[in-house]
KOLKOL-488995 format. One line per field, with one value per residue (C-alpha): residue number from 1; chain; x, y, z. Coordinates in steps of 0.2 Angstrom, whole numbers. Layout:
N
i: c(NUM	...);
ch: c(A	...);
X: c(X	...);
Y: c(Y	...);
Z: c(Z	...);
***
This chain:
565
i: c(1	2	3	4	5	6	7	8	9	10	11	12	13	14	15	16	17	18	19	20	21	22	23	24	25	26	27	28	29	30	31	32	33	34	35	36	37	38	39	40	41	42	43	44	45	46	47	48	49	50	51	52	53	54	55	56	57	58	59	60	61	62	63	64	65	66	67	68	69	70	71	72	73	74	75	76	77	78	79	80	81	82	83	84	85	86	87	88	89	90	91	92	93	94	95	96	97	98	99	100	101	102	103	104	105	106	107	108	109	110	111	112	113	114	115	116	117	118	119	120	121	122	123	124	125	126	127	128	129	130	131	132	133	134	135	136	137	138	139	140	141	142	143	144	145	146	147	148	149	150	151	152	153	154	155	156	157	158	159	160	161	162	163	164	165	166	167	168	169	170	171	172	173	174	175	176	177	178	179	180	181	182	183	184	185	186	187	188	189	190	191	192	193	194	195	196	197	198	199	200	201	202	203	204	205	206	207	208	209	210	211	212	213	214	215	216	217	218	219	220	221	222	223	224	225	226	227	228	229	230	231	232	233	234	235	236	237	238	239	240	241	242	243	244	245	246	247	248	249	250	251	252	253	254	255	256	257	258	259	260	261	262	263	264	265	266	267	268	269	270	271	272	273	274	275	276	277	278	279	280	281	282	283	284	285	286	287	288	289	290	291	292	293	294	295	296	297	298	299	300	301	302	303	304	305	306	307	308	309	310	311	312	313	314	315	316	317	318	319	320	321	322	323	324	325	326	327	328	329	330	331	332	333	334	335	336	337	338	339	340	341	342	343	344	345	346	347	348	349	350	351	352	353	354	355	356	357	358	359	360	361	362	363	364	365	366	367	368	369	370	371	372	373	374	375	376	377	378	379	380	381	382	383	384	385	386	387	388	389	390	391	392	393	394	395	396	397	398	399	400	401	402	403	404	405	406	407	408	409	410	411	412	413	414	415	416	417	418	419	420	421	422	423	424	425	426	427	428	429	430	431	432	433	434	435	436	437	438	439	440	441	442	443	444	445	446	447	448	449	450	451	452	453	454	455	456	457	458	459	460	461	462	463	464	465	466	467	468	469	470	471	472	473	474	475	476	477	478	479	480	481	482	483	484	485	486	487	488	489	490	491	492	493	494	495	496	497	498	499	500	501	502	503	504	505	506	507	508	509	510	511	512	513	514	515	516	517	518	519	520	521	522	523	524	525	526	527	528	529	530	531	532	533	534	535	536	537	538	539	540	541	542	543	544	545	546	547	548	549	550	551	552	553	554	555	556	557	558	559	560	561	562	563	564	565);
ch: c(A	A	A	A	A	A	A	A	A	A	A	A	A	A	A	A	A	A	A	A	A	A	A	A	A	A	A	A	A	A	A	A	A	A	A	A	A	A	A	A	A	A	A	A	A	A	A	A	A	A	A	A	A	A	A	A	A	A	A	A	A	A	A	A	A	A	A	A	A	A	A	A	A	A	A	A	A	A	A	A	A	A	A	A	A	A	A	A	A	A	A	A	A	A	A	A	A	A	A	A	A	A	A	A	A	A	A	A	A	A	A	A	A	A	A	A	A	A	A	A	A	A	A	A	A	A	A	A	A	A	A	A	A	A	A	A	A	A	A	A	A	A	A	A	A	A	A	A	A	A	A	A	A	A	A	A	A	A	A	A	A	A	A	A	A	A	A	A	A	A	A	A	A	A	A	A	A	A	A	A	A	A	A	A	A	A	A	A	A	A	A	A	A	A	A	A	A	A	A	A	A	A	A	A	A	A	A	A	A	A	A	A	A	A	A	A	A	A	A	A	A	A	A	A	A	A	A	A	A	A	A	A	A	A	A	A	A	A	A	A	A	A	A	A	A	A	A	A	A	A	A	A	A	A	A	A	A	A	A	A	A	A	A	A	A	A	A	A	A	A	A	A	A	A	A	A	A	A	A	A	A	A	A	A	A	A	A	A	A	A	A	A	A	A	A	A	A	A	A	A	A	A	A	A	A	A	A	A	A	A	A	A	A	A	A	A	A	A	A	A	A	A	A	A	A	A	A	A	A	A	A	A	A	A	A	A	A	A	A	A	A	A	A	A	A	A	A	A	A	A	A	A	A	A	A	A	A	A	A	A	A	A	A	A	A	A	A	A	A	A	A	A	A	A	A	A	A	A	A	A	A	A	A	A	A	A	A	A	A	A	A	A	A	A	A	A	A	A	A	A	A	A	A	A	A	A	A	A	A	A	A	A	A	A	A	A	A	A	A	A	A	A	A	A	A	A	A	A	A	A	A	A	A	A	A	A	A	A	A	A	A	A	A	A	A	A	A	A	A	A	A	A	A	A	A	A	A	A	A	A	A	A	A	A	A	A	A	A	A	A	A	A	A	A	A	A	A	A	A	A	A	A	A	A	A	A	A	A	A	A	A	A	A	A	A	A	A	A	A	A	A	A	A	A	A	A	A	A	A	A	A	A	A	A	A	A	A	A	A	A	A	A	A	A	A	A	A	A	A	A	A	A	A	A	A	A	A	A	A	A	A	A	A	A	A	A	A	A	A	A	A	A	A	A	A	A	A	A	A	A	A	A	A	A	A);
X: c(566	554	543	543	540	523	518	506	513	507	518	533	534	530	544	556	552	555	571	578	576	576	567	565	545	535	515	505	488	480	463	456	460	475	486	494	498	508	518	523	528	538	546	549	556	569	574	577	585	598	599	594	583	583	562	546	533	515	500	483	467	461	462	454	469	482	478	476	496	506	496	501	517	519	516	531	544	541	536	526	519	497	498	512	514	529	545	547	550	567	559	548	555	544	523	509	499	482	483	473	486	499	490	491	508	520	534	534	534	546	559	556	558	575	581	584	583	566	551	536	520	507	491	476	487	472	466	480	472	454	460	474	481	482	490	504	506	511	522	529	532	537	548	567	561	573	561	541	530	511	497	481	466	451	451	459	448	439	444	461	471	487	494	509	524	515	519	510	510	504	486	482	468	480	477	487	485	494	507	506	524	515	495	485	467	451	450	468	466	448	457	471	457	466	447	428	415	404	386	375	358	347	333	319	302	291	293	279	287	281	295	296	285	272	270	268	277	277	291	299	317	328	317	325	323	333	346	337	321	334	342	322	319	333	332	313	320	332	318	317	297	295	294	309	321	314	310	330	335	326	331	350	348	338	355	365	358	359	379	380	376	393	402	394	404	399	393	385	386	372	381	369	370	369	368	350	346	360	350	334	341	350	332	325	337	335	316	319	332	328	345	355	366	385	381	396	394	411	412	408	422	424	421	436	435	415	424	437	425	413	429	433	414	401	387	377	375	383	380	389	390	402	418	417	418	438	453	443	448	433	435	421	408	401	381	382	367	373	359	370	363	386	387	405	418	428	417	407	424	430	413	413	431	427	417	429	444	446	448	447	446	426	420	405	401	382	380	361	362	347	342	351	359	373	378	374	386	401	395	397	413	422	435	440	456	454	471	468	466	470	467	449	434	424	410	404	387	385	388	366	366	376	364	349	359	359	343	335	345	337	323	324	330	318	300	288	282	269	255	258	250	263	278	293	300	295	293	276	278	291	289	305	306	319	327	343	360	375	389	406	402	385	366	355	337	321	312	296	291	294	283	291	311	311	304	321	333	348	345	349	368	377	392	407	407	421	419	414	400	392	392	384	370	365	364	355	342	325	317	311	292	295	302	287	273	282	281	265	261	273	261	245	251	258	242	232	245	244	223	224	238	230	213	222	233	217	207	223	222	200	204	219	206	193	204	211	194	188	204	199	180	185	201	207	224	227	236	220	208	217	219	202	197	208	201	184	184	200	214	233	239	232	247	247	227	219	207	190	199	203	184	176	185	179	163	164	171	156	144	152	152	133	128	138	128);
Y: c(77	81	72	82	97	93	86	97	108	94	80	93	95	75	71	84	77	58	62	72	59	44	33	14	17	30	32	45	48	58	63	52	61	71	60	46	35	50	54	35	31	48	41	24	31	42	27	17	32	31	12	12	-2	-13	-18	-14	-21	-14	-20	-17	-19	-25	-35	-17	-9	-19	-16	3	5	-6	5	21	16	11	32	35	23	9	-7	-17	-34	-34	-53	-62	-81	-89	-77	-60	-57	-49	-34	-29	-18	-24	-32	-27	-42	-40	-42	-56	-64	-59	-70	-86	-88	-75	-84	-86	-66	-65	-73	-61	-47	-53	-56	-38	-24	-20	-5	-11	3	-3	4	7	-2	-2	-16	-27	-27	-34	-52	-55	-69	-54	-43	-57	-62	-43	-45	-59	-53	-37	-38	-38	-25	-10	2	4	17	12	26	27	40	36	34	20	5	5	-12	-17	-28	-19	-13	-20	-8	7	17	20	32	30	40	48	34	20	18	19	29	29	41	47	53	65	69	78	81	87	102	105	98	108	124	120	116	98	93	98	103	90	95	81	81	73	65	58	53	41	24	8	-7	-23	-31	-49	-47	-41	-25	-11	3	21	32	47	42	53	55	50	32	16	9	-7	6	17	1	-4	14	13	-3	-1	19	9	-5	-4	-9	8	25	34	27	31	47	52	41	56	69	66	61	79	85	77	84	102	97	91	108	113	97	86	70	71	54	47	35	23	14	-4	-13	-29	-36	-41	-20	-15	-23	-16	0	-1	-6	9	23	13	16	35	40	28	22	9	11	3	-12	-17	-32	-35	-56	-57	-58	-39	-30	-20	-18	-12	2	8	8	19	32	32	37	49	39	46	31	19	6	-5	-16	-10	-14	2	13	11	15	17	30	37	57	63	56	71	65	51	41	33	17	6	2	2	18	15	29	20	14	31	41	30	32	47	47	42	59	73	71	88	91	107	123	126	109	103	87	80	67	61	49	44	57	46	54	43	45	66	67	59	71	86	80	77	86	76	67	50	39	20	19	1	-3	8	-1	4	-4	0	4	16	-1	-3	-16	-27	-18	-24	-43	-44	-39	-52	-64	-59	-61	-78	-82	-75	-73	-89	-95	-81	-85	-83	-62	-57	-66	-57	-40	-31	-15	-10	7	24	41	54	71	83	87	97	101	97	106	112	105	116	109	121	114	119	107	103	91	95	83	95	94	107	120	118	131	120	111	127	127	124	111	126	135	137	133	152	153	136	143	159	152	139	154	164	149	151	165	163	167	153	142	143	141	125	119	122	111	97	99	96	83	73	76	67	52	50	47	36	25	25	18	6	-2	-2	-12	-25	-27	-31	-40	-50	-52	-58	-72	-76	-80	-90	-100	-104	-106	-119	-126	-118	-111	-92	-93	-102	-91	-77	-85	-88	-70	-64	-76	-69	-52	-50	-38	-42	-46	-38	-28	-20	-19	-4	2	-2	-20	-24	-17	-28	-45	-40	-38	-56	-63	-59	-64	-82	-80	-76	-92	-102	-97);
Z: c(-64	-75	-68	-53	-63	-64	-45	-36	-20	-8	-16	-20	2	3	-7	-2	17	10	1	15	30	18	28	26	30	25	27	16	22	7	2	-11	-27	-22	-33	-20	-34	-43	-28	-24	-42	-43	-28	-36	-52	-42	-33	-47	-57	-40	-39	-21	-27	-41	-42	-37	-30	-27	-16	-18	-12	-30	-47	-54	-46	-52	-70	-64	-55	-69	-84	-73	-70	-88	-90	-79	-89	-76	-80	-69	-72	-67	-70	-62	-62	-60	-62	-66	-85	-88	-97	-80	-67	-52	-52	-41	-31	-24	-1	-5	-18	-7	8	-6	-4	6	8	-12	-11	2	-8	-24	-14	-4	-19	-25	-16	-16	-14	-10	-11	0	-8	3	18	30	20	26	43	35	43	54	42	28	40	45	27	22	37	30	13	14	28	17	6	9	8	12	4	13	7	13	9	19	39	48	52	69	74	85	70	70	52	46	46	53	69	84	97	114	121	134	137	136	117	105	88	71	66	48	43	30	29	17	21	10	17	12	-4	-7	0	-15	-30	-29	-25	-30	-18	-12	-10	0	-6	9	7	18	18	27	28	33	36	44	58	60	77	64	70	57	60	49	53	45	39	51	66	82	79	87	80	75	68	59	49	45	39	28	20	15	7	-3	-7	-27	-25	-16	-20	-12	-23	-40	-33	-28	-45	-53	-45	-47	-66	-67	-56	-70	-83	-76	-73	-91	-99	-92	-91	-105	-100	-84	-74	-61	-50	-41	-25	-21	-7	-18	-34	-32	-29	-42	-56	-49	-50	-66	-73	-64	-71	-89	-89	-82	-95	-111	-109	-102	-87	-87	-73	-64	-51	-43	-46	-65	-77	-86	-72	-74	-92	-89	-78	-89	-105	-95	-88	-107	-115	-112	-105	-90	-78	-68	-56	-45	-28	-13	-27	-33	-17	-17	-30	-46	-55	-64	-65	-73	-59	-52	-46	-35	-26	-10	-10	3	22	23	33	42	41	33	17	17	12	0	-9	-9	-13	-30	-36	-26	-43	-50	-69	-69	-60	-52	-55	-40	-36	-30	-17	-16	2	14	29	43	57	55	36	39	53	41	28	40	46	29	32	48	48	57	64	66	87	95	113	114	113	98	87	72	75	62	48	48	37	52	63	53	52	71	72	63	69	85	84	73	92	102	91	90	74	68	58	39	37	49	43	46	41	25	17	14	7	6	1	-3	0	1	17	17	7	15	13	21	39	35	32	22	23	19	31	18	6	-12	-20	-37	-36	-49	-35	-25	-29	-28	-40	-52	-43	-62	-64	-59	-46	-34	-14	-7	-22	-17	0	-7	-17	-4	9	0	-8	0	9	25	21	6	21	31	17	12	30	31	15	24	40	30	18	33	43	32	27	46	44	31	37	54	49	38	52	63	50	48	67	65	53	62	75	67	55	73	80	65	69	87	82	65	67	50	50	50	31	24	29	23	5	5	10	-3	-17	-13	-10	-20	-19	-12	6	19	23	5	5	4	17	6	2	22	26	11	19	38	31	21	37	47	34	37	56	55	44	55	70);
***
């Protein structure tokens, strides 16, 4: 088959295995962009060629993804229907169905699929344990089809809802774990050129928050931290009002550019926790780089036609919710800024999923994510091939943003009413600085503050390079005396943001005190005498004042204290 002819070593030895043993089910766990959709529609042609069966039937996770199997099935002479309603057109071989569609009506399904014999290509099958009713409606469906191909390139989930049609093997601590029939792993696929390098690009900073107690804490992202501080941390880094994210907005756009002088279609990509933050972001990177970024927000209608138009042109940025992280097929990302609290396994390699596509021989690819133990642990381990285990007791505390949720819900339970300056959590200010690279289960820092990202040698790294040089030049990056006079500039700088912050937190708490006083002494609510503070002496809210502004209304309020006596 001449199709065959041109299928990478990896899918020649999966699909000598599958033709061999001719099994009615057969999982493929392969990195993302190794070509899983290749190897399952050669198999689909060959069975067809032989009349084993007669249609086919795909499943995936997405509308998006529809589209993306029929138009490369259409490549490979099959014809599959994106759209169907009502019966299959005569000049159609087969359709695909989103789990979700397939969930609508599976018994509707059930009967296309008796009806002839029948492949069904399970794309991304861990999605079909996202809710049990999705899981028994696969079940359901797909259960007369004669064969099964379920693929999957990002780790199994981490909760107990079985996966249709896919076998498990007993553990030796009573779980069980499931059994790929053929797997291929990044670093296989890196060792073969199918994949780029990825470099992660850490950055921290310090972070001031206020929690819904009222409390103003300032932290340095990354520092040993509790789960419910690290989430806080995180989500006033990625707070579009502070600096940290502008700051690493400009450092991967100046990352992109360098990567563009060898690739010039090279993209980016900006993941967002939210719409809300994706359009604060998009304006961002608009009023960094004069132009404006494709914006792709996964419930409005052209969604899917925004993606294909920015895969097709040369623009620089995109930037999307959480729809993006999984089976879209941009190859020219090569800088990405991971800007979601989402840090499960699972999401964080399907992220990163979309920028490790190879075009060609050399090519590197540049992850900017937050310094959190949690995401540079999955970054180090990205070579790590996961199974999905049932019957071990396992929580996702790694997902921050359900950390954070839980956490305020909390305290909504346990916290009295507090008076209107304390509020409930917000971010009150973020810095960025460089922390570390990343790379090959490696971390190369340089443990300072780089106020200039133009002084850090990795950002020179070009567009193509192949794994061992990457390794090289990041080795070989700073010396050690440059190391240390960098720290030192870290050690003073943070010195002195320690003072000031200080002072400011101890005037807030004066001030707190006084205004509480007032209260008890007057009658007049905390809120109102605060406004009235401000209307005088000017100046925003006492938790964004400067020190000068929080001393002017202390001073103010003891003028009124003393004409009251």
């Amino acid at each position: 088959m001449s199709a065959g002819q041109r299928l990478r070593a990896w899918q020649r030895e999966a699909l000598e295995q599958y033709q061999r043993t001719q099994p009615r089910d057969f999982l493929t766990v392969a990195t993302p962009g190794a070509g899983k959709t290749t190897f399952a529609l050669t198999i689909a042609a060959d069975l067809l060629h032989r009349r084993v069966v007669e249609r086919v039937v795909v499943v995936a996770p997405t509308e998006h993804l529809k589209t993306q199997w029929a138009l490369s099935a259409a490549s490979m002479g099959i014809s599959l229907d994106p759209n169907l309603s009502g019966a299959l057109a005569p000049q159609f071989q087969g359709y695909a169905v989103t789990y979700a569609g397939l969930a609508t009506n599976p018994i509707a399904h059930r009967v296309r699929i008796e009806r002839q014999r029948t492949l069904v290509i399970l794309d991304e099958i861990h999605h079909a344990g996202d809710a049990l009713s999705w899981g028994e409606a696969v079940q359901e469906a797909c259960e007369p089809a004669v064969r099964r191909l379920a693929l999957t390139g990002t780790p199994f989930r981490s909760d107990d809802n079985p996966i249709p049609f896919v076998t498990y093997a007993p553990q030796s601590d009573g779980s069980i774990a499931s059994v790929a029939d053929y797997a291929y792993g990044y670093g296989s696929a890196l060792r073969d050129g199918v994949v780029r390098p990825v470099l992660f690009m850490a950055y921290s900073g310090q972070m001031q928050w206020r929690t819904s107690a009222g409390d103003e804490v300032s932290a340095r992202l990354g520092e040993p931290l509790t789960r419910d501080q690290t989430a806080q941390a995180l989500r006033t880094a990625l707070d579009p009002q502070g600096a940290w994210i502008p700051a690493v907005l400009q450092a991967a756009h100046r990352r992109l550019q360098e990567v563009r002088r060898d690739i010039p279609d090279a993209g980016g990509l900006v993941i967002a926790t939210d719409q809300t933050a994706a359009r604060a972001y998009a304006a961002l990177l608009r009023d960094l780089t004069g132009t404006e970024p494709t914006l792709v927000l996964s419930d409005e209608a052209g969604s899917s036609a925004r993606i294909a138009e920015f895969s097709a042109n040369s623009d620089p940025w995109m930037v999307a919710v959480r729809m993006v992280s999984e089976g879209v097929d941009v190859p020219r990302l090569a800088v990405g800024v991971y800007a979601t609290t989402t840090a499960t396994p699972l999401f964080f390699a399907q992220a990163v999923g979309r920028f490790v596509r190879a075009r060609r021989r050399g090519e590197t690819a540049s992850i900017f994510v937050p310094s959190v133990p949690g995401l540079l642990g999955l970054a180090a381990d990205l070579e790590a091939e996961r199974d999905h285990v049932i019957g071990r007791p396992v929580k996702d505390e790694d997902d921050l943003f359900a950390a954070e949720a839980e956490m305020l819900a909390r305290a909504q339970r346990e916290e009295p009413a507090m008076p209107e300056e304390l509020g409930t959590y917000r971010a009150l200010g973020s810095e960025a600085a460089f922390d570390r690279v990343v790379y090959d289960g490696g971390e190369f820092g340089y443990d300072a503050i780089a106020d200039d990202p133009e002084e850090l040698d990795f950002l020179g790294i070009p567009g193509l390079l192949e794994p061992d040089q990457v390794a090289e030049l990041l080795r070989s990056a700073r010396s050690k005396k440059a190391r240390e006079e960098l720290a030192q500039r870290r050690e003073t700088v943070e010195v002195e943001r320690d003072v000031a912050f200080e002072r400011r937190a101890e005037l807030r708490r004066e001030l707190n005190s006084l205004v509480a006083a007032w209260h008890h002494r007057t009658g007049t609510p905390h809120g109102v005498v605060h406004n009235k503070l401000r209307s005088e002496c000017g100046g925003p809210p006492a938790a964004a004042a400067t020190a000068e502004q929080l001393q002017r209304r202390i001073d103010r309020l003891r003028e009124w204290a003393l004409r009251a006596s």
